[in-house]
N, C-alpha and C positions, 0 to 999 in steps of 0.2 A: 504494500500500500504506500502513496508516494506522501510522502510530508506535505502538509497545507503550510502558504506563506502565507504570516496573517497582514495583508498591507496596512502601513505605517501610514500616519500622517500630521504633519504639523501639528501643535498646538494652534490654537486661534491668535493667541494674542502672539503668535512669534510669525503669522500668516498678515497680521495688521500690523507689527513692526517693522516687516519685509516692504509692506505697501506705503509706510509713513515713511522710510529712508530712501526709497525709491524718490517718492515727490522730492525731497527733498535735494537729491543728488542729481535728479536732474530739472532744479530748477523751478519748479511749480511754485517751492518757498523759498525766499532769499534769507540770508542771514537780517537778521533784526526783526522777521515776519514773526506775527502772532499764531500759532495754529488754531485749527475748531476746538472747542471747549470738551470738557470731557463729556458732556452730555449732548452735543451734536457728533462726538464718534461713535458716541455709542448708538445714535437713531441712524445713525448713515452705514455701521457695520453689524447694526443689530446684535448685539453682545451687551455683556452685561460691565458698571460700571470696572468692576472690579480686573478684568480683560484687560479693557481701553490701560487703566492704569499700568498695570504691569509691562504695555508695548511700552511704554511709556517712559518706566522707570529705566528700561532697556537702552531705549536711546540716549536718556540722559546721562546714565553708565559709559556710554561709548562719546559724548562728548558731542552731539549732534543738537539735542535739547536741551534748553534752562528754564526752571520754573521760577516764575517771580510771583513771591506772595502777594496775595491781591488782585494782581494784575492777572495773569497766565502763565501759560507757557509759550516758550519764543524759540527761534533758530539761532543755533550758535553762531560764530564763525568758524565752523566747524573746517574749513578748509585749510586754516594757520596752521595747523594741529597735525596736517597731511605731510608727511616727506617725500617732496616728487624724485623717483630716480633719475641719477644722473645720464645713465647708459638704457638701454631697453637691450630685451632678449628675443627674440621670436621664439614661437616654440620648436622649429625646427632649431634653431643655434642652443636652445635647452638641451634639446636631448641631445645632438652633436658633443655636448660639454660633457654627460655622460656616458660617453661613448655608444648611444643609440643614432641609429636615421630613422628620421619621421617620415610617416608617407602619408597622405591622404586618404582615404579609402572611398569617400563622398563628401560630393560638393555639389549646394544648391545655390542658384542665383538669379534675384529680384531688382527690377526696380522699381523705385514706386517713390511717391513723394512726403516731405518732411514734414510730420504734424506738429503743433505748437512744441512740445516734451521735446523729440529729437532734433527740433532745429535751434532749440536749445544749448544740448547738448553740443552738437557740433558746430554752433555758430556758424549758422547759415539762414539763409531768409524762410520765412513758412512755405512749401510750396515749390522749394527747391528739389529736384530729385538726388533720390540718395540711392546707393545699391547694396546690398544686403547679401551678402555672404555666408551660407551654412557649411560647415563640414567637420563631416568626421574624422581625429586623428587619432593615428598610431604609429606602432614602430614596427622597422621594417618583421616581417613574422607572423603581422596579425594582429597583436593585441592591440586592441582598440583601449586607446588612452585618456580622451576627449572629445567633446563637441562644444565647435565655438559660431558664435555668432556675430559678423562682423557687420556692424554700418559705416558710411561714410559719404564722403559728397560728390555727386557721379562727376565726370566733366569724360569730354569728348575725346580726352585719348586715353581713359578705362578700358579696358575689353567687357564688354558684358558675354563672354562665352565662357563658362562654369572652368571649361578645360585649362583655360588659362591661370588662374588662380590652385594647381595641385600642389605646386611645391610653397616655398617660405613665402607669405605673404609682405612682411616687411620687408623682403630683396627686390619684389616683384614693385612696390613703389618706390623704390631707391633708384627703378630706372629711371623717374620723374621727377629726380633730385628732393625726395619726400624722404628724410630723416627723423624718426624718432629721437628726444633726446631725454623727455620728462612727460609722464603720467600720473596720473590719482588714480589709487586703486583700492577695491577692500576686498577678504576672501571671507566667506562661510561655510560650515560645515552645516549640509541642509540635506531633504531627499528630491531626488526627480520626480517629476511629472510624468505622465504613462509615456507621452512624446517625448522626452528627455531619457526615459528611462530603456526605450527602443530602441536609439539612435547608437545610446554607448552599450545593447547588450545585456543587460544588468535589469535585477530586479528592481521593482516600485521602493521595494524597502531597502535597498544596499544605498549609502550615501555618499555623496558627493561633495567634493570642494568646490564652488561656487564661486568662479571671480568675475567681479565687474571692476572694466578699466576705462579709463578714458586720456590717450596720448593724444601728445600734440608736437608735431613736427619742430625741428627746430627756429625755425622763423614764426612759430603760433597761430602759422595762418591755414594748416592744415589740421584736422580733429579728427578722429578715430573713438569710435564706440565699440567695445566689445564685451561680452558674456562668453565666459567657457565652463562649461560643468565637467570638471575631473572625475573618473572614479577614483572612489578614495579608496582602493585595495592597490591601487597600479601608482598610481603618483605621489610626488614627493616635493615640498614648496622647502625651499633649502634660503635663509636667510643671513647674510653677513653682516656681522655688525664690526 
């Protein structure tokens, strides 16, 4: 008889701290903004006070939130706080460093244009088309290591043919004189979604490292969105201090 997986799932309030650093990060609230009271998130996420509070206490933990008695709660400056690196890695030059080659195994490719949140994000106009990059990575053998999702801001000597995007994505815009030099980034240990969770192979309930970046060329005048969900049994985030 074969063992039942019993699928996992977020707590609530850690599925409303995910949605309140989201707005936040990209943009919806600026630093100094007031958020909804706790009694408008709680009619807007239908949860109970006690929920709203602990997404809550979470972010203020992590330096993103401040509650002012009386008043509210407000946006930090939570971006002072952030150390942009000085170098950037692709993940093919990751695994290169330990002694893997990365392949791509699948790559999907969109375009479509920038709604208020992502032209935000990448500073660009509303309306501007951007193109959207999926794929699945691994190293050379098979084992599927990631899936990442890239946006950016289309312009007319991009390829939009899936094929052209298999190998190092950061090489592949260096031929446009487009250097990474500094990003903002955070990672979490979270679970995938049924679609996240097919992409890398992997059950609902196996968990992932979750990173959301945002680089920016050397000049500032290029932006880069990305999401990649690791599995967490295959990857390793290696930090020097």
């Amino acid at each position: 008889m074969q063992n039942q997986i019993t699928k996992k799932t977020l707590p609530k309030y850690r599925e409303i701290e995910e949605d309140l650093r989201y707005k936040i990060l990209f943009g919806h609230w600026k630093p100094g903004d007031q958020i909804p009271t706790e009694n408008e998130l709680c009619e807007q996420y239908k949860v109970s006070r006690i929920t709203i509070r602990k997404a809550i206490n979470e972010l203020e933990n992590a330096g993103y939130l401040v509650g002012q008695s009386g008043r509210g709660t407000f946006i930090t400056e939570w971006q002072q706080s952030l150390a942009e690196k000085p170098t950037l890695k692709s993940f093919t030059n990751e695994m290169y460093a330990l002694g893997k080659k990365a392949i791509t195994v699948d790559v999907e490719l969109s375009v479509s244009e920038a709604d208020k949140i992502m032209a935000g994000i990448l500073n660009i106009p509303i309306g501007h088309r951007i193109i959207q990059l999926k794929r699945v990575r691994a190293i050379e053998g098979g084992v599927i290591i990631g899936y990442s999702i890239n946006s950016f801001p289309f312009t007319k000597d991009f390829s939009t043919d899936p094929k052209d995007y298999l190998e190092s994505f950061y090489e592949y815009l260096q031929k446009f004189g487009i250097f990474f030099t500094s990003a903002i980034d955070y990672l979490e240990a979270t679970l995938p979604s049924t679609e996240i969770a097919e992409k890398l192979e992997i059950e609902p309930s196996d968990p992932v490292l979750k990173s959301v970046k945002i680089s920016h060329s050397t000049d500032r005048l290029f932006t880069e969105y990305n999401i990649c969900y690791y599995v967490g049994s295959e990857y390793r985030y290696y930090v020097k201090y």
